[in-house]
C-alpha positions in Angstrom: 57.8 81.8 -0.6 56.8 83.2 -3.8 55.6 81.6 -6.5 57.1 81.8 -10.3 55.3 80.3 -13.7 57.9 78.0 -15.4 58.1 76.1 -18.4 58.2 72.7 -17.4 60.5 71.0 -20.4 59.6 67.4 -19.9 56.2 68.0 -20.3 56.1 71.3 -22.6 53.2 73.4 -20.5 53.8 75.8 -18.2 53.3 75.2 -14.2 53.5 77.4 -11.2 56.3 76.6 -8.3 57.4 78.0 -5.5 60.6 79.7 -5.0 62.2 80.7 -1.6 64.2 84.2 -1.8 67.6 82.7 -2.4 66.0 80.6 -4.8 64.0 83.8 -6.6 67.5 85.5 -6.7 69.1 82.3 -8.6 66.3 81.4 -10.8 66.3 85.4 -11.8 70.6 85.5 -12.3 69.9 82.7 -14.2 67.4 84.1 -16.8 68.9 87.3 -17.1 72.0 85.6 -18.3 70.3 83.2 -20.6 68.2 86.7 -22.4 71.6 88.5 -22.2 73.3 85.4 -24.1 70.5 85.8 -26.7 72.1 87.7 -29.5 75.0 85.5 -29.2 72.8 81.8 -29.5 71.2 83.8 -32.4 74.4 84.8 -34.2 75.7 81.0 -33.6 72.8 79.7 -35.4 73.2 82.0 -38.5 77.2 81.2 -38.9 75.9 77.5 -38.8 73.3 78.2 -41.5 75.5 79.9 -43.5 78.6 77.9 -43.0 76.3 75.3 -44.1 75.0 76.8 -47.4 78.7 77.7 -48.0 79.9 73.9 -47.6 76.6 73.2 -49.8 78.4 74.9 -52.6 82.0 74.2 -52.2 81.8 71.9 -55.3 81.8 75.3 -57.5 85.0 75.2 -56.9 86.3 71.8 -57.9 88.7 71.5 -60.9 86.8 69.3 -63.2 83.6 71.3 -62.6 82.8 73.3 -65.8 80.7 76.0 -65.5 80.6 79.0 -67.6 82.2 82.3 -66.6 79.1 84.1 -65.8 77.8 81.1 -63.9 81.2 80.6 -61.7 80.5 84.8 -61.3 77.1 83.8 -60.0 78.5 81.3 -57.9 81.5 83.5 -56.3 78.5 86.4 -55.7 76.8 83.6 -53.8 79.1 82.8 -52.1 80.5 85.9 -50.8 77.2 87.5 -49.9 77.2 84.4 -47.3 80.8 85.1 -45.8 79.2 88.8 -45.5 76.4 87.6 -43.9 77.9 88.0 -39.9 78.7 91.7 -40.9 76.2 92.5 -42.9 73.3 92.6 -40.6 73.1 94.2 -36.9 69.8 92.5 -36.2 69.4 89.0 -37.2 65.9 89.1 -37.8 66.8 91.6 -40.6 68.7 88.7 -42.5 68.0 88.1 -46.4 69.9 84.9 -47.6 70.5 84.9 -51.1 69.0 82.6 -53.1 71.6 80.0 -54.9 72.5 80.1 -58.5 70.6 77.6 -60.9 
């Protein structure tokens, strides 16, 4: 038996168990996986954000909205900075959302 420092959720601290091998092997497998699936949680949360900011400004776009041109030009630039975002960026710590038209 070895023994492994967790995080115990239901409580939020940390706590030390022991693990048999078989159990090392699993609890290891499954860590590796969840640190390899990392970048793609990460990515997942920015689409959400920016989907998000995008639906925020969809009413740009409605017909009896009247904006000026260079404020609809604002508004496009906005808009497509955000659908760039997923692109834009290799690491998502390196992110800068643009800030929204006034």
């Amino acid at each position: 038996m070895r023994k492994k420092l967790i995080m115990d959720l239901s409580t939020g601290k940390q706590r030390t168990i022991s693990l048999s091998s078989d159990e090392e092997i699993k609890r290891d497998a499954e860590e590796a996986k969840w640190e390899a699936e990392k970048p793609k949680r990460l990515l997942n949360e920015i689409r959400e954000k920016r989907n998000k900011l995008l639906s925020e400004s969809d009413w740009v776009h409605f017909p009896d909205v009247k904006l000026s041109e260079s404020k609809k030009e604002a508004w496009n630039k906005y808009r497509q900075l955000l659908r760039d975002i997923p692109q834009s960026f290799k690491n998502p710590g390196d992110i800068k959302w643009p800030e929204k038209p006034e």
